[in-house]
N, C-alpha and C positions, 0 to 999 in steps of 0.2 A: 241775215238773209241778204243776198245780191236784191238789186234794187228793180231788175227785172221778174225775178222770181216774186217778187214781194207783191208786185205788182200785178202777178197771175195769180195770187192768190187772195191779194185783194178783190179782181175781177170774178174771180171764182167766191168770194163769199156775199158780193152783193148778189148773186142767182139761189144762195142755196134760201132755202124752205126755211120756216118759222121753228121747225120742230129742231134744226141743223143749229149747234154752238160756235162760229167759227172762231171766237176766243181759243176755244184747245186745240187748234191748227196752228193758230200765230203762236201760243206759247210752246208749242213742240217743235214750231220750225222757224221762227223770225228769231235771229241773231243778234239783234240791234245794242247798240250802247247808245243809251240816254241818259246817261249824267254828264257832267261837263263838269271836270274837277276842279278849275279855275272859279264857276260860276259856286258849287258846292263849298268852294273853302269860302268865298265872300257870304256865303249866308248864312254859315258856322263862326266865322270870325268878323261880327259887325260892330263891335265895342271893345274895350280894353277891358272889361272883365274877362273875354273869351278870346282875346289873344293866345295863339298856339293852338287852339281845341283841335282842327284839323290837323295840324301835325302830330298831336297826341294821340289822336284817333289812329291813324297810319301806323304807329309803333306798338301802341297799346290794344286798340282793337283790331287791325286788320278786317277781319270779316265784319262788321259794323253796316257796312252796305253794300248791298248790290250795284253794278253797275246795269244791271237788264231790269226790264219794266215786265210786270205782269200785264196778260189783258183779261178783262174782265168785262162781261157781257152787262150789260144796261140791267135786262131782266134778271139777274144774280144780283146785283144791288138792289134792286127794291125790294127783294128774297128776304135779302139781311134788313133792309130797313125794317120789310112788315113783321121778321122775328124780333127785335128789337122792339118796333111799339106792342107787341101781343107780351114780349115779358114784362115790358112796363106794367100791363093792365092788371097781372097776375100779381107783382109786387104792391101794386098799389089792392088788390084784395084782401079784407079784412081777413079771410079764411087761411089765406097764405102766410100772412103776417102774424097773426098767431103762433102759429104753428114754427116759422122761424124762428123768432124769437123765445121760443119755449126752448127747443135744440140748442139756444146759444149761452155765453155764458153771461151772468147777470147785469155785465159793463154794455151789453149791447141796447138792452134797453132804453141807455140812454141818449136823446133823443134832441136835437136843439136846433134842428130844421136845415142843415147842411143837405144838400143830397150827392156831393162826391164829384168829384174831379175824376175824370178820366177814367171811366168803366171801359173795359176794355170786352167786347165782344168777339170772340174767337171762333172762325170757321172754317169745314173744310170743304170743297167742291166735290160733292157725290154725284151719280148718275142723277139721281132727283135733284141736284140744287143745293144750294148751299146747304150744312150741318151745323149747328151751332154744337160747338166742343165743349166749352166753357166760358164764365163772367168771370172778369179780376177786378178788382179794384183799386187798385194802383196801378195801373197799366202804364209802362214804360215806352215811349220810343216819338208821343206828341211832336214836342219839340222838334226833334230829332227831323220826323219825317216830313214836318213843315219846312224845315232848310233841304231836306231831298227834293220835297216838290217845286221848291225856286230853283234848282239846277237843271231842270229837264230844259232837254232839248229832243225835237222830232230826228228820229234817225233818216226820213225821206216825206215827201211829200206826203204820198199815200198813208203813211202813217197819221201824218200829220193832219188829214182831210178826213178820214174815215174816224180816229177816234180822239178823243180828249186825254189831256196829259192829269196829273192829279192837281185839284182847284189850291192855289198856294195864297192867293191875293191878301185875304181877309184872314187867313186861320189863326196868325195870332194874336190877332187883335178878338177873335171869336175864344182864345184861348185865355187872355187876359179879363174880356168881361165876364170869361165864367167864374172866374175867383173873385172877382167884385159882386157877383150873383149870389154864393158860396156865402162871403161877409154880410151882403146886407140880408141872407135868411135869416143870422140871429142878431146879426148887429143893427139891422136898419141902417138910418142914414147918418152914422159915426162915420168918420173918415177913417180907409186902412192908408197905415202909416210904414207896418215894419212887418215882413215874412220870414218865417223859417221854413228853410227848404230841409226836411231832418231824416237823414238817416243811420243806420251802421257803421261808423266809420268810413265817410261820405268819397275820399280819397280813393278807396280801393274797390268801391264799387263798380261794376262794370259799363253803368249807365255814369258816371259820374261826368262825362260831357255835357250831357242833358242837364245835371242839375246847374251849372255853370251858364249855360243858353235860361235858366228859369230864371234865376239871379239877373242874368241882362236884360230880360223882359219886363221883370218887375223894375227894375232902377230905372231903363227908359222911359217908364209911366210914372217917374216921382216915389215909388215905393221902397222903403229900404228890404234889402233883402242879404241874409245872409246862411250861407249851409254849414248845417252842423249836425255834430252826434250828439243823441239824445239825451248820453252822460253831462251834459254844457248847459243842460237845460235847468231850471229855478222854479218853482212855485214858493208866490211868497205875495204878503200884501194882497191879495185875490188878484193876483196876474200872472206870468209868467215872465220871465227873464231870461238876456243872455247878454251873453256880456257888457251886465249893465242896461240894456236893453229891454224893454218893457216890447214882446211877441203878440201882435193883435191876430194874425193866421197861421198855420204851421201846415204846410203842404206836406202830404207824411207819405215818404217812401220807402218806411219802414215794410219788415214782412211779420213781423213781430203783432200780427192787425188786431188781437186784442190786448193792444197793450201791457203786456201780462209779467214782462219779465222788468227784473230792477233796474234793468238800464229808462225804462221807460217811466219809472215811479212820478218823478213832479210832470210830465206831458200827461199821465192817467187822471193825477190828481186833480190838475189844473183844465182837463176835459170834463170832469166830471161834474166838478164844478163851475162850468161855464165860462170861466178866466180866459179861453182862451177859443177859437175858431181851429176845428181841426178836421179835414179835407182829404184824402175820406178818411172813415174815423169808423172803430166798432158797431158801431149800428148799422150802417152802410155794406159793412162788411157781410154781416147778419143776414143782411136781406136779398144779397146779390152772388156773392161768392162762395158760398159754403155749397161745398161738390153736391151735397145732398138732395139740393134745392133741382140738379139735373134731374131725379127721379121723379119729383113731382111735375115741372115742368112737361115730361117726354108722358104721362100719365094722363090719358084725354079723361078717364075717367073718375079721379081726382079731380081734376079741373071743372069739371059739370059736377062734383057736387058742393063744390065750393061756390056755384055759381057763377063761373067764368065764363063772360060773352061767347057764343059758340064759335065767332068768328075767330077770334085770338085763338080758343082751342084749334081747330083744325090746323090753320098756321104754325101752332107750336107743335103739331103731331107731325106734318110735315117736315117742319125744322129742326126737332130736336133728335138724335138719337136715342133707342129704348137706354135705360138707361135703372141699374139696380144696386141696393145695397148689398154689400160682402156680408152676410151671415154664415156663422158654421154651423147653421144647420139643415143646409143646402152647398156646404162646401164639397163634397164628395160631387153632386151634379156640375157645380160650375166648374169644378177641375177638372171634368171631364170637355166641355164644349169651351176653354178658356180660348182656343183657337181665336173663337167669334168676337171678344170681349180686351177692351182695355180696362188696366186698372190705374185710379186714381185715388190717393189718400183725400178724406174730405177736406182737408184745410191744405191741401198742395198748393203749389205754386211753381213757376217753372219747368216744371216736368219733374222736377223732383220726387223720388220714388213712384214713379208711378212708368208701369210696364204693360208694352204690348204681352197677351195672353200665349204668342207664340212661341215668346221667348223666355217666358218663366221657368226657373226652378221648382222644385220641392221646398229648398230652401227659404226661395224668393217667397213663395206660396204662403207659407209659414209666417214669416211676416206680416204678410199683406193682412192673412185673419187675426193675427195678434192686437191690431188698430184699425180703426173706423175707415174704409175702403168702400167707393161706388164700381161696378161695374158697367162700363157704357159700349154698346154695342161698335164695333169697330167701321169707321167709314176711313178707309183710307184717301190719304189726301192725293189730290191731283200732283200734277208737275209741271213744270216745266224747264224746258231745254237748254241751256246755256253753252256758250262757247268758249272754252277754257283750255289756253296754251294749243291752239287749233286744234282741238277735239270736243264735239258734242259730248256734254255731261249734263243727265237727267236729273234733276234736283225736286224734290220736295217741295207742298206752297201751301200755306195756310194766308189767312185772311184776317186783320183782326179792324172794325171796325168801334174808333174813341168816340164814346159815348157820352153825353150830357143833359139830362134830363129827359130821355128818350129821345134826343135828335141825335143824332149820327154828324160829327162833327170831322172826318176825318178817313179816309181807309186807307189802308197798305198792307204788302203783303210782306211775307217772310219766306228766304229759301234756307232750306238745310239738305242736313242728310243725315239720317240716327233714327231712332225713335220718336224723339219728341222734337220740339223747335229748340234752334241752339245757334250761337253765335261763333262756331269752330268750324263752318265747312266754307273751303275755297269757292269763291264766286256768289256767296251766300251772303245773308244776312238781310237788313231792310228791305224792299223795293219797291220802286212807285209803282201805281197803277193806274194803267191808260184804259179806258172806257169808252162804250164808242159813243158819238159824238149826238148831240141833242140833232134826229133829223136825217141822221143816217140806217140802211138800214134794218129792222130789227133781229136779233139773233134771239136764241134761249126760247124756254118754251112760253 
């Protein structure tokens, strides 16, 4: 946006009404570039472990990050934060937790007092306010978006005065003492020595920058740390191993989350057994992630008779989308009004098999009822406007707020363009979010 126009629209959102968002003006009409790619490669490449990442990124990711900043209204933050602490109160209910853990399979059970690295809370901006989409629990992009938030820069003044850029100072230092938080849940006060950052063939993953930024994180704090596939892994002696290496945490960014398959055999064993600190880990999983846990959640009446503070209910009625299982014997209805409804496989990830209702087949259809399938009432997400090769292009925006024992440790948004989120659309991928500023003033309802 020219810096006069910005400016009359600036002047024009300090007048409007409490009920007015002027976040969705600036994201449909402010242009701005806030990364500074000089200042972005120094905070991707701060140690010789992560030598190249940015250039790698460039060739290998391309869309990885946006150059444009979302804006986000002050009161849409605390939206998310009070969905956040209301799902905590619910995981933390014995009626809930039950009931999880029944649906799960018998590795989840076990239990060694970790509560997980980077929950990733995902949402979209509906006319009501935030939607909480879905919990993951390896949520991907921390890192990442802590080196986006050391590269902002204010595109003008006005920018710069009316809202806040995303908080970068502390986060990975907020990011490292959650993994010493993480150790001393079961370990107490042993010293961590040695991490495994472990996933699938770690090289061709698509986050594999990230796991390289985790490696220089832990090393700069004296920790050894090295990434690998879980085929490398050892249980032996009641510990774990890797090359030669005795594993006191393993950061698991596996999708693999109950362990389940052979590539995973001595990390199950060695979890099960207590040999080893695993972040997040099957039980976590259990309790957070499983699609199914939406229908309860979005279910006020469940919720009160489990005994769930009424406050947290109402909250979560607000914030969650309705939200239902795929049965076939109510498939003939819901193929009728799938219009309304997205589908999600329960153990999804990614977006992976999981389709807007407008665009299904028969065939898709068929599938969906073959496996365990939620349907969740559809809030399309917001957008915002970018300027690409001098033309206005309307991009898609979800929200995911990294989560740490019910704190909100972190937000950012993601642009695409598809059905689900994806890291293949021009001008897309990460993006900071600027917020308006503690004292400016207030938008949202």
């Amino acid at each position: 946006m020219e810096g006069a126009a910005l400016h009359m629209l600036l002047d024009l959102w300090l007048g409007l009404s409490r009920m007015t968002d002027p976040t969705t003006a600036l994201n449909q009409s402010c242009h701005c570039i806030t990364v500074d790619p000089a200042r972005l490669r120094a905070a991707l490449e701060n140690a010789p472990c992560t030598d190249g990442v940015y250039a790698s990124i460039l060739v290998n990711q391309p869309y990885l990050f946006s150059a444009s900043p979302v804006f986000l209204a002050r009161a849409h933050l605390r939206q998310m934060a009070e969905v956040v602490t209301a799902v905590e109160a619910v995981v933390h209910h014995a009626g809930f937790r039950a009931e999880a853990l029944a649906s799960a399979p018998p590795l989840a059970a076990v239990e060694h007092g970790p509560r997980g690295v980077f929950l990733g809370f995902d949402f979209h901006l509906g006319p009501a306010g935030p939607q909480l989409i879905e919990v993951n629990t390896n949520a991907g992009g921390g890192l990442l978006n802590a080196a986006l938030a050391r590269a902002q820069q204010a595109c003008c003044v006005e920018v710069e005065a009316a809202f806040a850029g995303p908080a970068a100072a502390d986060v990975e230092a907020t990011f490292l003492a959650m993994f010493r938080a993480e150790w001393r849940r079961q370990r107490g006060a042993a010293p961590l020595r040695q991490v495994a950052i472990v996933d699938d063939d770690p090289p061709t993953q698509y986050l594999y920058p990230e796991f390289r930024l985790f490696q220089q994180l832990f090393e700069a704090a004296g920790i050894g740390a090295t990434i690998a596939d879980p085929r490398a892994l050892a249980h032996r002696d009641g510990a774990l191993w890797l090359d030669g290496r005795q594993v006191d945490l393993v950061y698991n960014r596996l999708t693999d989350f109950m362990l389940a398959g052979d590539a995973c055999a001595a990390l199950r064993d060695a979890y099960v057994a207590g040999a080893v600190v695993v972040t997040p880990n099957p039980h976590v999983y259990a309790l957070y992630a499983d699609k199914r846990h939406l229908v309860a959640l979005s279910d006020p009446a469940r919720l009160r008779a489990w005994g769930v503070d009424a406050a947290a209910v109402a909250v979560l009625a607000a914030g969650v989308p309705p939200t239902r299982l795929v049965a076939s014997a109510d498939a003939e209805a819901l193929w009728a009004e799938r219009k309304g409804w997205f589908f999600k496989p329960v153990d999804g990830y990614g977006g992976k098999a999981a389709y807007r209702g407008d665009k299904l087949t028969k065939g898709t259809w068929a599938q969906i009822l073959a496996r365990p399938y939620v349907a969740q009432r559809i809030v399309p997400p917001s957008q915002r406007t970018i300027r690409l090769e001098g033309r206005e292009q309307p991009l898609k925006l979800d929200l995911r707020c990294y989560v740490y024992d019910g704190a909100v440790q972190l937000v950012a948004a993601r642009l695409y363009q598809g059905q689900t989120t994806n890291f293949r659309t021009a001008g897309g991928g990460f993006a900071p979010v600027f917020t308006e500023a503690e004292g400016a003033a207030p938008a949202g309802p």
